[in-house]
Structure formats: structure tokens, C-alpha cells
C-alpha positions, 0 to 999 in steps of 0.5 A: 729753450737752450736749456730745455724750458719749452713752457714757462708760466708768467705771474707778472707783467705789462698784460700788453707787453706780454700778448705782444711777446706771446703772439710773436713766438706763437707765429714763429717770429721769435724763438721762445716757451710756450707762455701761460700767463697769470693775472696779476694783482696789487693794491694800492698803498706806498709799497704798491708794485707797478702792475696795470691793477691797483686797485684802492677799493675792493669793487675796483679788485674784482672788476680787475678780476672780470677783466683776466677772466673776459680774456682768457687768464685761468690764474691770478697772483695778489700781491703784498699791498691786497687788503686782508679782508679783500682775500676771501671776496676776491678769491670767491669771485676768481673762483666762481669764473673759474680761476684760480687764486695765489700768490704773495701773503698780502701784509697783515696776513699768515699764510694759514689765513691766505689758505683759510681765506681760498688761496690755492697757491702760495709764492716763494719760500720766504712767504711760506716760513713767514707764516710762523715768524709775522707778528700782528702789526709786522708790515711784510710789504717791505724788506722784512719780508726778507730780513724776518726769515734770514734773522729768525728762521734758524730758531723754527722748530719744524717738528713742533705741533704748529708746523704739523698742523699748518703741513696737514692745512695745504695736503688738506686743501692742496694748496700748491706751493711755488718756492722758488729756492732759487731766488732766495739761496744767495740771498741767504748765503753768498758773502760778497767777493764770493761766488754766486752759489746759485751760478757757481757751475756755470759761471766759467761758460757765462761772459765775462761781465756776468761773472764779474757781476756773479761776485756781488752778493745781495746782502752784507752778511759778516761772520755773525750773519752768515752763520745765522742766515745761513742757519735759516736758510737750512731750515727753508731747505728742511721746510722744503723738503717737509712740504714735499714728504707730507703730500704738498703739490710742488711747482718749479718757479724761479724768479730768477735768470731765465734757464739757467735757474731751472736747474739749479731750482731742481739741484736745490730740491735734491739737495733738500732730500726730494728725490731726484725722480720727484724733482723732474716730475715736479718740474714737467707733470706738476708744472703741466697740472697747475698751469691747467696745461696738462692736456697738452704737456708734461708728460711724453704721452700719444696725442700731447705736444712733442716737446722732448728734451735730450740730455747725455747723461741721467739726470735720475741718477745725477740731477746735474745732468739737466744742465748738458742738454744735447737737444730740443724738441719743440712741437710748432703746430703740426710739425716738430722742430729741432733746436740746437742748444749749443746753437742757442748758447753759443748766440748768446755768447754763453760756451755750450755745456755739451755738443749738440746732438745731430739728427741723421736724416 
């Protein structure tokens, strides 16, 4: 909220944890966005995620299917450990009560098949260049998930008939995809000792401790790698920004430190050609859209929620300006409140990024 998030969707956690949280910031005993909460979906094997499904057989995947649908959820994410061959049942039968489907290309599988198969959604970056890198035996459920794009990546061609033909797949099918750049960049291109470049520009507001961590790269990444991974991940950013101009509807996740992350999420698009204007709707409408809330959100439009958000400065003309929010709208049920970032930031012992703005009454 410090940040200006007043909605977040959650593609993964203890279904019984996250009613509790959900419940407690709808009654207003905690602080907190509205949450749209995805179902979530492993299967079983060695690499298996713990999730409260896990499931071994595919009756076992759609009863979990029955059991998001009995309660409420509208989305589901599968992950790594789905079987290739379960996709297109399950996603039938998400479908059919009224859920949408996506996720983590299951191992064995391309992205192009998931789309194929019925996925209306594809996770994280990484996944969505794997599509071009996997060969047939390549078991994604391990770290070649993320060794496969940073080696390799960097030899992709994007203007190829390949690349084209799986663009024209997701307009055709509009297939939304999450990527969460954010995530990934360090990964990609932060040298230990150096600092985080997802968190450079805040690092200096951030306790000591934090920044301290901030200098800890992911990866090991020498001379040779460096280049090379980081040549890769400049082709996730013009895959990004191809996405993007060819029509493909664009969410702003991050998988990444709450708040924080949403801006340089945002930075990181324009950084890769989208215009700034674009970047913001894809984080406000395109978020609403796909998380079926647009109804209620996303837009400042008579009759929807009045969450607003006040930043000095225009974020059209610098997308940097997301970061100094001055304040936070935030309906409650028939009232409005107001919230003071600085407030927030300041309990958190995080140094504000603007002063707060005051309401005169």
C-alpha cells in the first residue's frame, strides 16, 4: 500500500493461510491490497513444490480442479511437475466451470504446446523464451529452467519465421503473459559485490541489513558469463518488447519483494521500448482484466472502487515517478480511507520517498 498496490493477484500459497490473511485485511484488521487469489496446481514427482494439490494421476488433478471452482477461485496456475498429457484435460475441464488456466510450461512440454493444449496464460519470462531453447528430454523442473535462457538465449534470432509464428499463436489465442522481469534481471546480471540492480534506487531509503543483503548476487557470473548472460537477458527485454507491439496482452506480476518490485516491473518495460502510458495501463486495466476484477478496478471510472493513487510528479513523462507516492486512496466498503506512504514506509523502517501529501478538510 506504501507503494501505491492497492490490489495484487496471489498465484500460489497455503489455500488456508491466505483465506486467513484475505479475511483479516477485508474486516480491517490489518492493512493490506485487495487479494485475487489463483488456484494452485503441482504434480507429484521429485521436484514437486509443496502446495496443498499434488496430485499423481489425473482424476486426482481435476477433483483439485472441483475443489478451486466449489470455492470461489476464477484462475489456476499448474506447475512444473503437471503432466504434458494432463494439460489439455485439465484445462478443459477448468474451463468448462468457468476457469481460467496458466502457468509454468509443465517439463517435457514448449509453450507453443501449452498454448495449443488451452493455456490462457504463460509465467515469467524465462518460461516464454524457453519455448525456443528446450529440446525433447530437457527436464525444466530443475535449474535449467534458468541455466537454459541465461547460456543460450543470447543466440536467439527474434526476427526469425519461428519467433513470428509463435507471436501470431498468443494475439491469435490471447494468450496473456506474466513476466515478471523483475525476478529475473539480477539473475541475468548483478556480479556479486555489485549492487542489486532491481534495488539500486532504493537501496539508500532500505535498512542497513537489507542493503547489505542487496550486494549478493543469485549467481556466480565471471567475465565470460556476464557478458553472455547478460547478452541473454537483452534478448528477454526485446522479446518483451516484441510481445508487447504484436498485440499480446501484458500483466505486471513480479515474484519479487512486495511494492518495491512494482516499479521497477514498470521501469523495466520502458526500458524495453513499451511506452511509459502503456506500461501504467498494463499495470492498473490489464491487471483488472485478467484477474476478472475489472468491474470494480482498474480504471478511475463512476461506480468503481476509489482507489487512487497520487504521485509528485508524471510518471507518463518519467516512469520513475511511480516510486514517490504522496498518497493512497483506498475504498473500504462505502467509505474511502486515506493513507499516508511515508507513514507506512517510515514503520517499516524504510526513509520515505516523498513527504506525504495532506488532506485540508
Amino acid at each position: 500500500l506504501a507503494s501505491g498496490v492497492t490490489a495484487v493477484r496471489d498465484v500460489g500459497n497455503s489455500n488456508a493461510d491466505l483465506a486467513e490473511l484475505r479475511g483479516r485485511i477485508d474486516r480491517g484488521e490489518l492493512l493490506g491490497p485487495r487479494v485475487a487469489a489463483n488456484g494452485f496446481i503441482e504434480g507429484k514427482s521429485p521436484f514437486s513444490s509443496q502446495a496443498d494439490f499434488v496430485p499423481d494421476n489425473l482424476p486426482d488433478a481435476l477433483a483439485a480442479i472441483d475443489w478451486y471452482a466449489a470455492h470461489g477461485y476464477r484462475q489456476l496456475k499448474l506447475y512444473n511437475s503437471i503432466r504434458p498429457e494432463w494439460v489439455k484435460p485439465m484445462v478443459a475441464h477448468a474451463r468448462a466451470l468457468g476457469l481460467r488456466t496458466g502457468g509454468h510450461v509443465p517439463a517435457f512440454m514448449t509453450a507453443q504446446q501449452a498454448v495449443e493444449a488451452g493455456f490462457d496464460e504463460l509465467h515469467h519470462i524465462n518460461q516464454v523464451t524457453l519455448n525456443f531453447l528446450v529440446s525433447k528430454g530437457d527436464d525444466t523442473r530443475t535449474l535449467l529452467r534458468f541455466n537454459l535462457p541465461g547460456d543460450k538465449a543470447a543466440d536467439l534470432k527474434l526476427n526469425d519465421r519461428r519467433t513470428q509464428d509463435f507471436l501470431a499463436l498468443l494475439r491469435r489465442k490471447g494468450t496473456v503473459v506474466d513476466p515478471t522481469m523483475v525476478a529475473f534481471e539480477a539473475q541475468y546480471t548483478q556480479r556479486q559485490g555489485q549492487p542489486n540492480p532491481s534495488y539500486a534506487m532504493v537501496a539508500a531509503n532500505l535498512p542497513a541489513v537489507v542493503q547489505r543483503g542487496l550486494l549478493a548476487a543469485e549467481v556466480d557470473l565471471d567475465d565470460a558469463k556476464a557478458r553472455r548472460w547478460g547478452a541473454s537477458w537483452r534478448v528477454m527485454m526485446d522479446l518483451l518488447r516484441r510481445m508487447h507491439a504484436a498485440g499480446i496482452p501484458i500483466v505486471a506480476g513480479t515474484d519479487a519483494t512486495p511494492g518495491l518490485a512494482m516499479q521497477r516491473e514498470l521501469e523495466l518495460y520502458v526500458q524495453a521500448g513499451i511506452p511509459a502510458a502503456q506500461a501504467l495501463k498494463i499495470a492498473t486495466w490489464n491487471g483488472a482484466r485478467h484477474s476478472d476484477r475489472l468491474d470494480e478496478m482498474g480504471s478511475i471510472t463512476v461506480g468503481k472502487r476509489a482507489d487512487l493513487v497520487l504521485v509528485d510528479g508524471d510518471p507518463v513523462a518519467d516512469i520513475r515517478a511511480v516510486r514517490r507516492v504522496a498518497l493512497v486512496l483506498q475504498a473500504q466498503g462505502s467509505q474511502t480511507r486515506a493513507l499516508s506512504p511515508s507513514a507506512l514506509y517510515q514503520s517499516m523502517g524504510i526513509l520515505p520517498f516523498v513527504p506525504s501529501a495532506e488532506i485540508v478538510k
